[in-house]
C-alpha positions in Angstrom: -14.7 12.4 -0.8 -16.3 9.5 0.1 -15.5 7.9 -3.4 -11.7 7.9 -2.0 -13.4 5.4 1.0 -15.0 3.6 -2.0 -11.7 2.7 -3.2 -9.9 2.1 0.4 -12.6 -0.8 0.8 -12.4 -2.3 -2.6 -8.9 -2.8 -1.7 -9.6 -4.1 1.7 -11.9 -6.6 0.3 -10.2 -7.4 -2.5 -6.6 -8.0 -0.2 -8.8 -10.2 2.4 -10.6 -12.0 -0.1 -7.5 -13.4 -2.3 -5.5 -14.1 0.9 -8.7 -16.2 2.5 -8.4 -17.9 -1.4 -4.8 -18.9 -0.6 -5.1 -19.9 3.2 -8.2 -22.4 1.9 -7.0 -23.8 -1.2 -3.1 -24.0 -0.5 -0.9 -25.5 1.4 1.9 -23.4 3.3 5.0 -23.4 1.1 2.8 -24.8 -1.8 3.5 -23.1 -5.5 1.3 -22.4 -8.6 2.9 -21.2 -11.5 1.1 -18.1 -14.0 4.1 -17.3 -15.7 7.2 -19.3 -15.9 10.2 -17.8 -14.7 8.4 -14.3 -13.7 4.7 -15.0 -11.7 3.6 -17.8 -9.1 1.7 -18.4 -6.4 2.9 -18.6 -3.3 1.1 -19.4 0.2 3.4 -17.9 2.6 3.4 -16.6 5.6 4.7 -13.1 7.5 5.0 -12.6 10.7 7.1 -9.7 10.4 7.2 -6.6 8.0 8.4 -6.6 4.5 11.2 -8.9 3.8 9.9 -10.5 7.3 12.1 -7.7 9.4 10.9 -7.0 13.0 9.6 -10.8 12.9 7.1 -11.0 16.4 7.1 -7.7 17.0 3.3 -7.3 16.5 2.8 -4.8 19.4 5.1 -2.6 17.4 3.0 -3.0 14.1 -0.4 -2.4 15.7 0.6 1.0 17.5 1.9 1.9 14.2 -0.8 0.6 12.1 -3.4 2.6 14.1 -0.9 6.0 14.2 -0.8 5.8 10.1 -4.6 4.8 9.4 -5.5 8.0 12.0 -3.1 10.2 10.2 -3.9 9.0 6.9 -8.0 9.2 7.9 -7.4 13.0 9.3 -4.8 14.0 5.7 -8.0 12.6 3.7 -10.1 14.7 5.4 -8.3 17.7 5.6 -6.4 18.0 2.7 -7.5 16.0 -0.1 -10.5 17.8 -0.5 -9.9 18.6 -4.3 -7.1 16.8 -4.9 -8.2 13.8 -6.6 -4.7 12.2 -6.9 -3.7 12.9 -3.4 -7.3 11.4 -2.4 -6.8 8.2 -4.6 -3.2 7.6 -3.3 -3.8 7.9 0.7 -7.4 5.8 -0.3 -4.2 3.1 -1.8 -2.5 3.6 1.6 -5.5 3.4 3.9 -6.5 -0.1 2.3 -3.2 -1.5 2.3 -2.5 -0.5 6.0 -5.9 -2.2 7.2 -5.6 -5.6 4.9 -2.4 -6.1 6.6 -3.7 -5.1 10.2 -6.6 -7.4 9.7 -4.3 -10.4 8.9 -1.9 -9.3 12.1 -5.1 -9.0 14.1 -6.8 -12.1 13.7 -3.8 -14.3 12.3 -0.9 -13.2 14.0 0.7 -12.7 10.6 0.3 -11.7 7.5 -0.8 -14.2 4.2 1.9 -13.5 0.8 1.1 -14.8 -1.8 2.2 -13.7 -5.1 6.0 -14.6 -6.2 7.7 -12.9 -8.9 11.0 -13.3 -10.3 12.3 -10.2 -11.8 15.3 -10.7 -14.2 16.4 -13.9 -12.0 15.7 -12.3 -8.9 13.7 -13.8 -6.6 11.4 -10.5 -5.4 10.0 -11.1 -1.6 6.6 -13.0 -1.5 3.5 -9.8 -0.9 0.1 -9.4 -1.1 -3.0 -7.2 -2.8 -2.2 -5.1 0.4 1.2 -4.5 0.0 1.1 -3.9 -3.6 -1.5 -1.1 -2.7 1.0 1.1 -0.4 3.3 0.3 -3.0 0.6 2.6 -5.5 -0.3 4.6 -2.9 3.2 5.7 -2.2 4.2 6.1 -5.8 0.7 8.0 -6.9 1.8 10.2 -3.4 5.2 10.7 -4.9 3.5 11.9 -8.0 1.0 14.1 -6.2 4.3 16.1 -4.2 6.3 16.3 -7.3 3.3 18.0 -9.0 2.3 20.4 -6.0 6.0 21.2 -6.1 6.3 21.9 -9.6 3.4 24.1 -9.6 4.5 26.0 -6.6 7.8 26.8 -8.6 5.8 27.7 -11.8 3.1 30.4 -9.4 6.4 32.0 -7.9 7.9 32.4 -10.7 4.9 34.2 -12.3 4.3 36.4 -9.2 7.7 37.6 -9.1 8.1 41.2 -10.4 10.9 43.0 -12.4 12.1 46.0 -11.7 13.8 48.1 -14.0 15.9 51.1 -12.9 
């Protein structure tokens, strides 16, 4: 269990350390490329949620913030007990919510920073943070369709024939 808090702050630290990289080193607006024509980096700036909707509504994203972290917290501790993917996934979420909360917290927004460009398209400038609910959610996904699957598969071996 607590390895799944392990992984939450790795995350955290990771997220807050790469932005504090970019706020010191770059300029805002300011572009490094990795990989031409697919990765850069970015200093940006978010003061919104993804794709910058909501922009200055950070009331609205700390009530929700602290709703998800406290159900996520309570899920962890109630129901992943055993369940090392579901564990892993919310542990993804937890990390993500908080690296962003932090930023919204103590900088009023949130620091992007990696750019990618996928077939031509410009994808939205995110974070360490974001890419973790991003993981979180898909490894969650995962986790449901397995549960799912393997409910299907125990009915289907309880269920009894009767012949007359």
């Amino acid at each position: 269990m607590i390895y799944f808090y392990i992984v939450a702050l790795i995350v955290i630290g990771l997220d807050q350390w790469t932005k504090w990289l970019v706020v010191q080193r770059m300029e805002v607006g300011e572009t490094i490329k990795i990989i031409d024509d697919f990765l850069y980096l970015t200093s940006h700036r978010n003061k919104g949620a993804a794709w910058g909707i909501l922009e200055g509504q950070m009331w609205l994203f700390y009530i929700i913030t602290v709703i998800v972290v406290c159900g996520i917290l309570y899920y962890m501790n109630k129901h992943a007990k055993g369940k090392p993917l579901l564990g892993i996934s919310l542990a993804f979420i937890l990390g993500g919510a908080i690296g962003n909360f932090i930023d919204r917290l103590f900088r009023k927004e949130v620091v992007d920073f990696i750019n990618t460009y996928i077939f031509t398209y410009d994808f939205p400038i995110f974070n360490i943070a974001d890419s973790a609910l991003t993981i979180g959610v898909i490894l969650l996904l995962i986790q449901m369709f397995l549960e799912e699957r393997k409910a299907k598969e125990s009915s289907r071996g309880n269920k009894k024939i009767y012949h007359s």
